[in-house]
KELO-380254 format. One record per residue (C-alpha): z, x, y; residue number from 0; residue in one letter. Coordinates in Angstrom, 1 decimal, always signed. Layout:
<rs>
(r (Z X Y) NUM A)
...
</rs>
This chain:
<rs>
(r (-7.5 +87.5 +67.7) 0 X)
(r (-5.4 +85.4 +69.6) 1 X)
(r (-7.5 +85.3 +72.7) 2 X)
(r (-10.6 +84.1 +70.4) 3 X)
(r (-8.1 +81.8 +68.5) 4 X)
(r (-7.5 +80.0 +71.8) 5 X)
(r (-11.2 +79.9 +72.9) 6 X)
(r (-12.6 +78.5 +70.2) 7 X)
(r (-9.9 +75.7 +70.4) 8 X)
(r (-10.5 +75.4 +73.7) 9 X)
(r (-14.3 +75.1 +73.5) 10 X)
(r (-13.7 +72.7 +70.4) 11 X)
(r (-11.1 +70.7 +72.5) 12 X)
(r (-13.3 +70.1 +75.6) 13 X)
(r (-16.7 +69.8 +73.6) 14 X)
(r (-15.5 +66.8 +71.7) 15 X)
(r (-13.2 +65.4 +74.7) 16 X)
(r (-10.3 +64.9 +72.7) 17 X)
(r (-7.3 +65.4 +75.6) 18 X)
(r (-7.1 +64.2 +78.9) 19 X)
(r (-4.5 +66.3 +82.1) 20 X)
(r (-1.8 +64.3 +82.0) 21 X)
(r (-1.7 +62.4 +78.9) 22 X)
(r (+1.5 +61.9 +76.5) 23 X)
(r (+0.8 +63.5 +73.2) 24 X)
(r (+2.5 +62.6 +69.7) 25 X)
(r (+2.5 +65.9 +67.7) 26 X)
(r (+2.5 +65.4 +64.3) 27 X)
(r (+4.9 +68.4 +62.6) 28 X)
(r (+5.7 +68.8 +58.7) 29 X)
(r (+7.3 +72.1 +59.7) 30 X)
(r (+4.3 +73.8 +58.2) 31 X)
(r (+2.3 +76.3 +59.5) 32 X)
(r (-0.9 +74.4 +60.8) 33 X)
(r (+1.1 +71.7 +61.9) 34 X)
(r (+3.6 +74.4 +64.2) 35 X)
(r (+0.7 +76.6 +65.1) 36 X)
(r (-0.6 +73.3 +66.8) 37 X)
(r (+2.6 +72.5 +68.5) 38 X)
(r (+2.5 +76.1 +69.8) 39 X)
(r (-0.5 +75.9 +70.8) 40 X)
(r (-0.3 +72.6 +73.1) 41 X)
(r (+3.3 +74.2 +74.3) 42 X)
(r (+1.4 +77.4 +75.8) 43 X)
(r (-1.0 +75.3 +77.4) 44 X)
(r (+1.3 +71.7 +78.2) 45 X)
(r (+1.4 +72.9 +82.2) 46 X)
(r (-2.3 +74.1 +82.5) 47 X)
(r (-2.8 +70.2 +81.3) 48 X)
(r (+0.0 +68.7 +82.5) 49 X)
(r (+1.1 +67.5 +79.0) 50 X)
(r (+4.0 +65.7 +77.9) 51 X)
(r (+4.8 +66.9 +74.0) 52 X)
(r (+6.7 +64.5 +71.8) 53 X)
(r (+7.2 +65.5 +68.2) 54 X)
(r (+6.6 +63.1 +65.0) 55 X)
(r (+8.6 +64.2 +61.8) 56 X)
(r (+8.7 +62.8 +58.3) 57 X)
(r (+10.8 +63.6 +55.4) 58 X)
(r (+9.3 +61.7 +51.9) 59 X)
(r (+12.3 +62.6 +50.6) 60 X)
(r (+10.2 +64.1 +47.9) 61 X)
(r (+12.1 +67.7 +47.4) 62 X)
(r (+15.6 +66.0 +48.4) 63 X)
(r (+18.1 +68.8 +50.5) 64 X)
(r (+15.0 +70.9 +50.9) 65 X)
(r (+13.1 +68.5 +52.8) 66 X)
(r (+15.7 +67.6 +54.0) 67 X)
(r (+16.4 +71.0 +55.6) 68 X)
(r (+12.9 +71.0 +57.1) 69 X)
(r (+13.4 +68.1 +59.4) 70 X)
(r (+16.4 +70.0 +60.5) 71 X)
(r (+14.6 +72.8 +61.2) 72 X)
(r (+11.7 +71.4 +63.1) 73 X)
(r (+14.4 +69.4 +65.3) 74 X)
(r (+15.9 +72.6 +66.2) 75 X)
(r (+12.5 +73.8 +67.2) 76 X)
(r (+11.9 +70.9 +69.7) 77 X)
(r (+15.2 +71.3 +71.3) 78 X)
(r (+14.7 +75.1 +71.8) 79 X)
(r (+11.2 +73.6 +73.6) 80 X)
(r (+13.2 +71.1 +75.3) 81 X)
(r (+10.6 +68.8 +73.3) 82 X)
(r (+11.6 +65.3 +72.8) 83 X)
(r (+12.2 +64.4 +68.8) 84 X)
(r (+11.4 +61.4 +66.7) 85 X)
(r (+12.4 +61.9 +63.0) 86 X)
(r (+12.7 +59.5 +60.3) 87 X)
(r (+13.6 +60.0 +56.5) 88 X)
(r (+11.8 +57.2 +54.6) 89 X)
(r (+12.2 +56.6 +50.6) 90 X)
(r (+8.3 +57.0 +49.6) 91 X)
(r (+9.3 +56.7 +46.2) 92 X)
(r (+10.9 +53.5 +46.6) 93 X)
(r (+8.0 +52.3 +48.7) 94 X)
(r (+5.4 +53.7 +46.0) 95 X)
(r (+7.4 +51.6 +43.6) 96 X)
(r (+7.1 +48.4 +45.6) 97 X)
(r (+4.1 +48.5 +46.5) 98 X)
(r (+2.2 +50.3 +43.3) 99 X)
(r (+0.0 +52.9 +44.5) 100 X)
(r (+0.0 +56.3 +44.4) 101 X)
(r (+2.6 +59.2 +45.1) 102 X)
(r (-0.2 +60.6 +48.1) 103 X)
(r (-1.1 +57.2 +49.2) 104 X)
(r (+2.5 +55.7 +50.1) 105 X)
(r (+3.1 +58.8 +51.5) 106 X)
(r (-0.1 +58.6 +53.5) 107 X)
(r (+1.3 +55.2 +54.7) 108 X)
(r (+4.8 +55.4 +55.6) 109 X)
(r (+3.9 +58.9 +57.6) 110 X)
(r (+1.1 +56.5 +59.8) 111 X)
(r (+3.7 +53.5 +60.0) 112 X)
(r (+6.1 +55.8 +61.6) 113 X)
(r (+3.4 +57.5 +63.7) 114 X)
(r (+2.6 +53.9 +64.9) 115 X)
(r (+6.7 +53.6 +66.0) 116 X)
(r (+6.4 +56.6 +68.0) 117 X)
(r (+3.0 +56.3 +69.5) 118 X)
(r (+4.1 +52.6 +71.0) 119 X)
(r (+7.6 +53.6 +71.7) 120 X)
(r (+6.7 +56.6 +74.2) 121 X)
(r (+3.4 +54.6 +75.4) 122 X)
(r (+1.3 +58.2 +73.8) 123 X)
(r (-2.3 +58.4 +75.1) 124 X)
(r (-2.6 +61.1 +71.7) 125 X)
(r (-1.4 +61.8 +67.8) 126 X)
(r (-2.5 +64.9 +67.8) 127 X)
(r (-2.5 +66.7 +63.7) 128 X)
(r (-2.9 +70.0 +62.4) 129 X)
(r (-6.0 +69.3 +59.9) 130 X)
(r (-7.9 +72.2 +60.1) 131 X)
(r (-11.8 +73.8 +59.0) 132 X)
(r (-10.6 +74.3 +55.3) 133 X)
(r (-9.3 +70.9 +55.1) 134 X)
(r (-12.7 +69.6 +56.5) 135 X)
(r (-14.5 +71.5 +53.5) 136 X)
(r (-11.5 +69.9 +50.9) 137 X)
(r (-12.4 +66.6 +52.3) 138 X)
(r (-16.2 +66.5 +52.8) 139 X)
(r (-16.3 +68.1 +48.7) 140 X)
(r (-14.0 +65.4 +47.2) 141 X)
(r (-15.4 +62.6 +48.6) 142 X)
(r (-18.7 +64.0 +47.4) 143 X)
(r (-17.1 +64.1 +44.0) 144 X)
(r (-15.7 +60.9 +43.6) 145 X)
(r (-18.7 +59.4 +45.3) 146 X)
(r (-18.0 +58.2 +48.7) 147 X)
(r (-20.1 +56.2 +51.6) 148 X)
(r (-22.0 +58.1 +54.4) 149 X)
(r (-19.3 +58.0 +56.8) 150 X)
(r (-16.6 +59.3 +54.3) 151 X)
(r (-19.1 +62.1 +53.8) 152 X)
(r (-18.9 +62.9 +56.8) 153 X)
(r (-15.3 +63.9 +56.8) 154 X)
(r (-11.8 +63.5 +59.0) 155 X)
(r (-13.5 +62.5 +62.3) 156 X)
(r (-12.2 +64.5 +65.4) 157 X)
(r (-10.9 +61.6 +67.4) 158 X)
(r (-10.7 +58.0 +66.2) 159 X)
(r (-9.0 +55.1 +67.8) 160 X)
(r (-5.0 +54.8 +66.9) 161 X)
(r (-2.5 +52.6 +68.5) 162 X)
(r (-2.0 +53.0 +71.8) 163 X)
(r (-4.6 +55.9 +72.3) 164 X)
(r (-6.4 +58.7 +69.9) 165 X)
(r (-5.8 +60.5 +66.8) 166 X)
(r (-7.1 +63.8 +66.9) 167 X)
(r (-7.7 +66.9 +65.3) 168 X)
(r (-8.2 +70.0 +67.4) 169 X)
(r (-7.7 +72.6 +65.3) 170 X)
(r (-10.9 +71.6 +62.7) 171 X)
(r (-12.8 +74.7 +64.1) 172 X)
(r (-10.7 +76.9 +63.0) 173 X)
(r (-9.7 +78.2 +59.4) 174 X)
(r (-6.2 +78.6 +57.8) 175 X)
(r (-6.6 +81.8 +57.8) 176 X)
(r (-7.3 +81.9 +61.3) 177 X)
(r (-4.3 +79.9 +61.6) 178 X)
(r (-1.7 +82.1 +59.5) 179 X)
(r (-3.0 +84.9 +61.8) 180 X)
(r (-2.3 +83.0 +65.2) 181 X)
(r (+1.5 +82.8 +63.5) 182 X)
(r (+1.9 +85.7 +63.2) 183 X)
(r (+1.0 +87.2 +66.4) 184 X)
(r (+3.0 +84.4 +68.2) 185 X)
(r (+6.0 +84.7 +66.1) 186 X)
(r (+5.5 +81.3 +64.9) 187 X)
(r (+8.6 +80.7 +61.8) 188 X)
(r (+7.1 +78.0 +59.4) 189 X)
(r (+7.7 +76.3 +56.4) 190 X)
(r (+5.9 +76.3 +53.2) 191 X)
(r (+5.5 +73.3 +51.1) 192 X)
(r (+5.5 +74.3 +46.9) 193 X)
(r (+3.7 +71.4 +46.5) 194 X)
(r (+0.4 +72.4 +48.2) 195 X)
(r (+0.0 +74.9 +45.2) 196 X)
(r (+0.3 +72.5 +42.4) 197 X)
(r (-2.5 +72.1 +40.5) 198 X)
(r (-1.8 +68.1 +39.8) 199 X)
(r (-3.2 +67.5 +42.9) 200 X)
(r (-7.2 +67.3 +43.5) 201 X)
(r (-6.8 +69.0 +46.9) 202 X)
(r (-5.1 +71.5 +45.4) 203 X)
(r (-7.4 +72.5 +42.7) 204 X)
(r (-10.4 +72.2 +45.4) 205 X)
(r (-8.9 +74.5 +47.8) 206 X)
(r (-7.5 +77.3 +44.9) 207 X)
(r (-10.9 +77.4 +42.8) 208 X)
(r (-13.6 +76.2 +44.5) 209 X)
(r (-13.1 +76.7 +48.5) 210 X)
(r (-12.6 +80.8 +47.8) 211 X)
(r (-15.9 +80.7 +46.4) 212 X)
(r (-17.9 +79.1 +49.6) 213 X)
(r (-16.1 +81.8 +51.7) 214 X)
(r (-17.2 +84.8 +49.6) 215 X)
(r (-20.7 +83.0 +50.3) 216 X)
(r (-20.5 +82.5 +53.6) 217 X)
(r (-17.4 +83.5 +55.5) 218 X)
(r (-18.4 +81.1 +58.7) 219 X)
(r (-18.8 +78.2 +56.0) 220 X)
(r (-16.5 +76.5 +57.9) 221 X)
(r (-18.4 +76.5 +60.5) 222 X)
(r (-21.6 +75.1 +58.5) 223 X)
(r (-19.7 +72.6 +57.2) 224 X)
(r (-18.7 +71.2 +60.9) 225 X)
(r (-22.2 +71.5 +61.9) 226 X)
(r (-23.1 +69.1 +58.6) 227 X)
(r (-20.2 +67.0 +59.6) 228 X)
(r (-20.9 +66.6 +63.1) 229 X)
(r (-25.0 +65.5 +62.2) 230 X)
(r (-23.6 +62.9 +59.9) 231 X)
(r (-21.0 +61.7 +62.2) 232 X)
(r (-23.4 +61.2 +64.9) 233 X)
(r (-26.3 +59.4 +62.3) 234 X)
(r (-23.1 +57.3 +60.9) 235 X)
(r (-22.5 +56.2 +64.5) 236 X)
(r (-26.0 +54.7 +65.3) 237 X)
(r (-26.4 +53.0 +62.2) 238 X)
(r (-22.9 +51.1 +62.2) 239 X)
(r (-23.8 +49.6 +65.8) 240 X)
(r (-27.1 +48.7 +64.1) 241 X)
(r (-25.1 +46.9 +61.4) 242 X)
(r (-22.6 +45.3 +63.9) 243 X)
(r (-25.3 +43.8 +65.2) 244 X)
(r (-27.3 +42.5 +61.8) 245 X)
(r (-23.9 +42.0 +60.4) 246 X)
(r (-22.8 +39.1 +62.9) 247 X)
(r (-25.6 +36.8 +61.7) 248 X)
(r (-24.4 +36.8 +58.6) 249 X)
(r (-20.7 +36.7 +58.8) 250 X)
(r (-19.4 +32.8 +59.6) 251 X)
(r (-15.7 +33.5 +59.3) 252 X)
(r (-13.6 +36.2 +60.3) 253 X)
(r (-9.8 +36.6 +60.0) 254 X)
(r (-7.0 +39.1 +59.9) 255 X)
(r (-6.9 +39.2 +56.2) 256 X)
(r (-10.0 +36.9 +55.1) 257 X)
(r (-14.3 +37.4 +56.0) 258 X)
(r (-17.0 +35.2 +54.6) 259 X)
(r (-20.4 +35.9 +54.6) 260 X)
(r (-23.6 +33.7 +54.1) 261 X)
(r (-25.6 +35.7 +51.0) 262 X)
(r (-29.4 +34.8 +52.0) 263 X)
(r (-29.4 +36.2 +55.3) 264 X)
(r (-27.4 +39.1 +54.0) 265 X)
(r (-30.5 +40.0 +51.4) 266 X)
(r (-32.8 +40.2 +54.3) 267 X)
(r (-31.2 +43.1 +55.5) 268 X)
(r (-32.5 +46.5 +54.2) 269 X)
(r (-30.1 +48.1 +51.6) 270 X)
(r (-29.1 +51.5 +53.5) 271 X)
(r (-27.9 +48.1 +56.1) 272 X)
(r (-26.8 +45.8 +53.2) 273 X)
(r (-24.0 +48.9 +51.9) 274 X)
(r (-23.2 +49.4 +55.3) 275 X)
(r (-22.5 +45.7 +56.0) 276 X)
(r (-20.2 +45.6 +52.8) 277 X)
(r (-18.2 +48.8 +54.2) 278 X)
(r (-18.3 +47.6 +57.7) 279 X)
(r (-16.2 +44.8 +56.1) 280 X)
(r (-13.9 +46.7 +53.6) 281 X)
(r (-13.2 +49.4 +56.6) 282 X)
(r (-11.7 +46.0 +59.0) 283 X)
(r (-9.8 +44.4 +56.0) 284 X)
(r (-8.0 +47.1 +54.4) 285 X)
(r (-7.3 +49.1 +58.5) 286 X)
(r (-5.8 +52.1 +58.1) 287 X)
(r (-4.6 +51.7 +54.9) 288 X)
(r (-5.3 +54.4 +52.4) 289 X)
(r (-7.6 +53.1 +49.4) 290 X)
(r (-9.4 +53.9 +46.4) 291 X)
(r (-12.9 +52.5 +47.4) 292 X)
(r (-15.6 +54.3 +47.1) 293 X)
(r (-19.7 +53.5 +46.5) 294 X)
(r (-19.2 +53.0 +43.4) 295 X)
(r (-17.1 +49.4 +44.4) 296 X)
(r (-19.8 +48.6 +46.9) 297 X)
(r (-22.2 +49.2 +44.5) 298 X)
(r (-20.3 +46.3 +42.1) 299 X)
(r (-20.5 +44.1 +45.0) 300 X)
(r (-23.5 +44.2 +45.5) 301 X)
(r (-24.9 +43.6 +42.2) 302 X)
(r (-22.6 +40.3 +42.8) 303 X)
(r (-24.1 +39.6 +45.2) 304 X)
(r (-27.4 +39.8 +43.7) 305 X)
(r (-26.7 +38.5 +40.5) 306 X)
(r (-28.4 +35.1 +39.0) 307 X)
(r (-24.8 +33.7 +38.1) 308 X)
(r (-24.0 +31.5 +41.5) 309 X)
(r (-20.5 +32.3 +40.6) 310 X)
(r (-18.4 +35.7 +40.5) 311 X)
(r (-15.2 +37.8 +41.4) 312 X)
(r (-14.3 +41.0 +41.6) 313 X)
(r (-10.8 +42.7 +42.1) 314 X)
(r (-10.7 +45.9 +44.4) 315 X)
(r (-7.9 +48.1 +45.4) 316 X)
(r (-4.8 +47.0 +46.8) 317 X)
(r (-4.9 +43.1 +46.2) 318 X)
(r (-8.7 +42.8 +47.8) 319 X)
(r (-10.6 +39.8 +46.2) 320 X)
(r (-14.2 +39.2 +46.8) 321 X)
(r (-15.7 +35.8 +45.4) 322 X)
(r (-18.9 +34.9 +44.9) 323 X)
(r (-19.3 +30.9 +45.0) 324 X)
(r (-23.1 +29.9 +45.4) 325 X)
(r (-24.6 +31.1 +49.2) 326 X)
(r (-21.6 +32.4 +49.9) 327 X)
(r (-19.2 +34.8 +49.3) 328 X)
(r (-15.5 +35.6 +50.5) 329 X)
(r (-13.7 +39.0 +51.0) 330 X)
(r (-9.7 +37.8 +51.0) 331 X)
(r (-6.5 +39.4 +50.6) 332 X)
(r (-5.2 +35.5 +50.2) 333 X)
(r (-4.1 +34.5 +46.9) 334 X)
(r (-5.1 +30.8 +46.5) 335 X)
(r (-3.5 +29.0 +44.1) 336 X)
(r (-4.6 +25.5 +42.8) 337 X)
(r (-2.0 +22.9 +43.7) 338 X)
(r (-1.5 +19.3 +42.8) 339 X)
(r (-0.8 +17.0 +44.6) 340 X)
(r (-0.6 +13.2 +45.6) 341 X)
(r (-0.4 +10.8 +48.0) 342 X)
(r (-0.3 +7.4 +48.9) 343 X)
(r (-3.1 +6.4 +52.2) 344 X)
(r (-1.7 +3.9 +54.4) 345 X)
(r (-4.3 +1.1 +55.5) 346 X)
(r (-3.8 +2.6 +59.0) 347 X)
(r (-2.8 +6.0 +58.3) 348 X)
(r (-3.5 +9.8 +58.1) 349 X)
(r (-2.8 +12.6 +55.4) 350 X)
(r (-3.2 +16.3 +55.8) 351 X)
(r (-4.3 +18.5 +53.2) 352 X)
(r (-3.1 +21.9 +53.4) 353 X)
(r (-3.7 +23.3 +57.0) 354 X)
(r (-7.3 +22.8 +57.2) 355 X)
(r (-7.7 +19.2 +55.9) 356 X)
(r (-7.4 +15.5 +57.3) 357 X)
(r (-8.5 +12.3 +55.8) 358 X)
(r (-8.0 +9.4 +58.3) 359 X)
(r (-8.4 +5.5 +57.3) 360 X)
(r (-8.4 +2.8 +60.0) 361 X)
(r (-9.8 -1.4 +59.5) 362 X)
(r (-12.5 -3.2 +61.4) 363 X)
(r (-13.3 -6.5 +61.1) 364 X)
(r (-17.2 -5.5 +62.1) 365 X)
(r (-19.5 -2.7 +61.1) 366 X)
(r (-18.1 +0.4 +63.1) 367 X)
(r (-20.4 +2.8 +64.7) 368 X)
(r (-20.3 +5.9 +62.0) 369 X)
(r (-21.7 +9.6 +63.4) 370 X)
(r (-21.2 +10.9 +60.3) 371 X)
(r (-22.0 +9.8 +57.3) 372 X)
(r (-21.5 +12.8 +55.1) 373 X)
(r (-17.8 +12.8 +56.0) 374 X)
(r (-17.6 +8.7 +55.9) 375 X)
(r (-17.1 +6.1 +53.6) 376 X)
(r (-16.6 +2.4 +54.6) 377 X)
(r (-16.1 -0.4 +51.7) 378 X)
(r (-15.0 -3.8 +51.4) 379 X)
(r (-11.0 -4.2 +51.5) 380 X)
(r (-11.3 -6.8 +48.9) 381 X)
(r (-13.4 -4.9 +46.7) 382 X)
(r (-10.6 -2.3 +46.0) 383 X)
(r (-7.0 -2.4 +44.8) 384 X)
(r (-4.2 -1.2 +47.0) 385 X)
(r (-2.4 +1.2 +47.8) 386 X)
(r (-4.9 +4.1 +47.9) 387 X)
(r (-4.4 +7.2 +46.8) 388 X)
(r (-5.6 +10.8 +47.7) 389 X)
(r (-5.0 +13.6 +44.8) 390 X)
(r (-6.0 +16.4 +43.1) 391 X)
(r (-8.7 +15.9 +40.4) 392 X)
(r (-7.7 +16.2 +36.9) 393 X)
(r (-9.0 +16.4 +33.2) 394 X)
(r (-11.2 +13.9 +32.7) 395 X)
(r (-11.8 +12.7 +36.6) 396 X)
(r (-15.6 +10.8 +36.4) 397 X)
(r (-16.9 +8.2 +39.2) 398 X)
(r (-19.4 +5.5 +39.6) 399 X)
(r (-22.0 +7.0 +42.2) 400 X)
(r (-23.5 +4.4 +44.8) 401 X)
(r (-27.0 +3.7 +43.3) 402 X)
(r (-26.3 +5.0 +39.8) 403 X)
(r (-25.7 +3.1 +36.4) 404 X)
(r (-22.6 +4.6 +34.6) 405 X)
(r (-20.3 +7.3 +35.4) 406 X)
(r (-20.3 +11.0 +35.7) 407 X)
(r (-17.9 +13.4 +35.4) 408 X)
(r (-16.2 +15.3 +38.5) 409 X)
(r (-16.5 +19.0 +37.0) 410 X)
(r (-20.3 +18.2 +37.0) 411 X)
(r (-20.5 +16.5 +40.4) 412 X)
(r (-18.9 +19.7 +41.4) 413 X)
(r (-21.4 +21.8 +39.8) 414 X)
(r (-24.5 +20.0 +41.1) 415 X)
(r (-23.2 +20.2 +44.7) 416 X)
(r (-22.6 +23.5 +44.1) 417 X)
(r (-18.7 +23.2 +45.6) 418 X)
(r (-17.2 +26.9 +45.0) 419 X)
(r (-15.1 +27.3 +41.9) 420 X)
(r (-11.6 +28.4 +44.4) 421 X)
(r (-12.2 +24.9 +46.1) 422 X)
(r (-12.5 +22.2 +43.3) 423 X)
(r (-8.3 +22.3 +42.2) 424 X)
(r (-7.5 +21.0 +46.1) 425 X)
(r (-10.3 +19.2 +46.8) 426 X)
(r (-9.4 +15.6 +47.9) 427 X)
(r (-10.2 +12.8 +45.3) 428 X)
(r (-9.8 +8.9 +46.8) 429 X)
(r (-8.4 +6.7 +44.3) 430 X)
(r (-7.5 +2.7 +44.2) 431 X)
(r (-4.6 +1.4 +42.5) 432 X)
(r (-6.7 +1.1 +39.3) 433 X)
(r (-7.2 +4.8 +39.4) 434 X)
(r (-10.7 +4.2 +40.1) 435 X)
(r (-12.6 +7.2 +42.1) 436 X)
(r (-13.8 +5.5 +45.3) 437 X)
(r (-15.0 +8.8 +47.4) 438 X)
(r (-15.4 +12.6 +46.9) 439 X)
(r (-15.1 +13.1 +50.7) 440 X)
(r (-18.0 +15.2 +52.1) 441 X)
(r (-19.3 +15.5 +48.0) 442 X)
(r (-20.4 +12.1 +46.8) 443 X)
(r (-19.9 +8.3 +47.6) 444 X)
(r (-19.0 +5.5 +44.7) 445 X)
(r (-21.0 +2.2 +44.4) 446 X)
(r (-17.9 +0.4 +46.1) 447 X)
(r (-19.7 +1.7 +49.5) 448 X)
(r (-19.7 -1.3 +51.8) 449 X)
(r (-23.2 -3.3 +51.5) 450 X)
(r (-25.1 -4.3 +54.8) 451 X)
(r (-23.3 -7.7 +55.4) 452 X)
(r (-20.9 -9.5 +56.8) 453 X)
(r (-17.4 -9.4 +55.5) 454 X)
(r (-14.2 -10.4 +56.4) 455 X)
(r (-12.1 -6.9 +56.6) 456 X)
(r (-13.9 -2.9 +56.3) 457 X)
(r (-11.8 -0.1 +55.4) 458 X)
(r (-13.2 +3.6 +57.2) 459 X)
(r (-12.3 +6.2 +56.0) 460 X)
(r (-13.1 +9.7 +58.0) 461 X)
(r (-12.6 +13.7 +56.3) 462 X)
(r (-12.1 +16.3 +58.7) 463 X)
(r (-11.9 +19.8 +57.6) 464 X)
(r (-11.8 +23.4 +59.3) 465 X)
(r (-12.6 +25.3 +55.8) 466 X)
(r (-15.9 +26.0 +56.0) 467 X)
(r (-15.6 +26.5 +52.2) 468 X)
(r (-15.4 +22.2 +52.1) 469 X)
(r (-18.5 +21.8 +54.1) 470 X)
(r (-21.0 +21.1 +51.6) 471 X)
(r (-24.9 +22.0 +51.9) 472 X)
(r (-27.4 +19.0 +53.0) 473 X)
(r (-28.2 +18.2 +49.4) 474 X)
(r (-25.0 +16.6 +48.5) 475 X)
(r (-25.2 +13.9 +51.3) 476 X)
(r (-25.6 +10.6 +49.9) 477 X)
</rs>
């Protein structure tokens, strides 16, 4: 048994390349018996592959002096392998508090934080973890449940990108059975968690009622279930390059914690493309963070997107925002807040708006050369009073437009120009001493635009803006 044990491993390990002679490899040990069987099992083999073993070790402080015990007891272990060990006890339930998600999730979280610490602080090529064939099947059925993408169908992926190297999972061709057995016959002292048999959790409940069932079917379902795995995996793979590529003409702005997308070009795409795009995004914004999301989300967004109201939002898990304003629409973990503000423009002077914003005013005694007009507005200096002001807009705000008889209101100016809804509370409104709205810049001009003739003093004034969400379309030029 143990000879086939280490075989199939074996096979498994150099099939799906997931270790390299002479790598540095993070074991990740709970003190239970997949996890130790693992950590055995790289031992026995660390000089045949030249590996150097360093241990990972959480407590959640979930079972207090027990858990406690644990981490104890998996240290000993590393120093009786003359294994170097990294523990940490971390609070989860504090952190779960803060932070407001689930018991599982924070957990989830703090483990891979620390994981992160360990990987960079020994420079580790591998995590290596002790998921196994049953846990495959768990996985693969829940998200099936709940209603997950095609790559979450696909299950726990064998080796992913983490850090500094890989996270991998060598032991997901073989059962737990399989691995209780390989304890045994190699004396391997473990650990059992009383929480893996509560029926609270979904896992749980999966793997008492439903995973017993598939065996009695098939006993190598396991086995099945990696083959269906491995097929998706592979499709998953071809079509998220595809959607790399479709997705770049479509995205305009990409940040850390922010993407914005142009909607038409989006539509073109096919929809098996179209849900990938939208996960494509969610799976770079929320990382390696543990979420909620699931089709049923993407399917909300995507009715957003398609919906006749130019205008929407939705709120996803964990402080994700996506807003819909007109042709485009903005995935944002930013929380922007309407501020007002005002202040006084210098004749010969500049004022920044936020980060992203700059209105610039300067006097000529002829007609300056002007590039952009969209962005510009030039007037007669004795045709407005001074000082001039830049603000926020408020209740009420209306303007003379250049060409028009009467005033409208700025709400509707807004709306016409189709400005998105997050945009109008900061957008920069000129004003004279009178309080008289002299230029929406990059919106709409007033009828105190400079006429074609000579005069004794112009006043320019020039917006400049990185926010691509104050570059309005060709329509609202005037």
């Amino acid at each position: 048994m143990d000879r086939m044990f280490h075989q199939k491993v074996t096979k498994f390990i150099s099939e799906y390349d997931l270790l390299k002679k002479g790598s540095t490899v993070v074991v990740g040990v709970s003190g239970g018996p997949d996890s130790l069987a693992l950590l055995h099992f790289l031992y026995t083999q660390r000089q045949a592959w030249k590996l150097r073993l360093v241990v990972a070790h959480v407590d959640h402080m979930f079972r207090g002096k027990e858990s406690e015990q644990e981490m104890y007891f998996v240290e000993e272990i590393c120093n009786r392998y003359r294994i170097p060990f990294e523990g940490k006890r971390i609070d989860v339930s504090a952190y779960q508090v803060e932070v407001g998600v689930g018991g599982q999730v924070a957990a989830r979280e703090c483990r891979y934080a620390f994981f992160h610490e360990v990987m960079h602080k020994h420079n580790a090529d591998f995590l290596a973890l002790g998921h196994h064939g049953d846990d495959q099947i768990e996985t693969i059925l829940m998200r099936l449940v709940r209603g997950s993408t095609l790559e979450g169908i696909s299950g726990m992926k064998k080796k992913r990108p983490f850090e500094t190297g890989y996270l991998i999972r060598p032991f997901l061709s073989v059962t737990k059975a399989e691995i209780y057995a390989y304890c045994e016959m190699n004396n391997v002292i473990h650990c059992e968690d009383p929480s893996n048999k509560k029926e609270v959790y979904t896992r749980n409940r999966f793997r008492k009622w439903i995973l017993p069932h598939l065996q009695e079917e098939n006993p190598a379902v396991h086995e099945r279930f990696m083959q269906f795995s491995q097929s998706l995996a592979e499709d998953d793979e071809y079509l998220r390059m595809l959607t790399v590529e479709k997705m770049s003409e479509v995205i305009i702005r990409h940040e850390r914690d922010e993407i914005a997308i142009t909607i038409l070009p989006f539509e073109s795409l096919s929809m098996p493309l179209q849900r990938r795009g939208i996960q494509l995004i969610l799976n770079y914004l929320y990382g390696n963070k543990l979420t909620d999301v699931s089709s049923i989300h993407i399917n909300q967004i995507l009715a957003l997107l398609r919906s006749s109201n130019p205008s929407g939002k939705l709120n996803l898990p964990n402080g994700l925002t996506v807003q819909r304003s007109y042709s485009t629409c903005i995935f944002t973990f930013r929380q922007k807040k309407g501020k007002e503000y005002q202040e006084i423009l210098s004749l010969e002077g500049i004022i920044h708006i936020g980060n992203d914003s700059t209105i610039l005013s300067s006097l000529h005694t002829i007609i300056p050369s002007i590039t952009n007009h969209q962005y510009s507005f030039l007037c007669d200096l004795k045709d407005i009073s001074l000082p001039l002001m830049v603000r926020s807009r408020k209740n009420g705000d209306k303007m003379t437009l250049k060409g028009m008889k009467g005033s409208k209101k700025i709400k509707d100016i807004f709306i016409d120009c189709k400005i998105p809804k997050e945009a109008r509370d900061t957008w920069p409104v000129v004003v004279d001493a009178k309080g008289t709205i002299i230029w929406l810049p990059g919106v709409k001009k007033s009828s105190f635009e400079a006429k074609e003739q000579e005069v004794e003093s112009y006043l320019l004034l020039q917006y400049f803006s990185n926010d691509t969400s104050r570059r309005t379309n060709d329509e609202a030029r005037y």
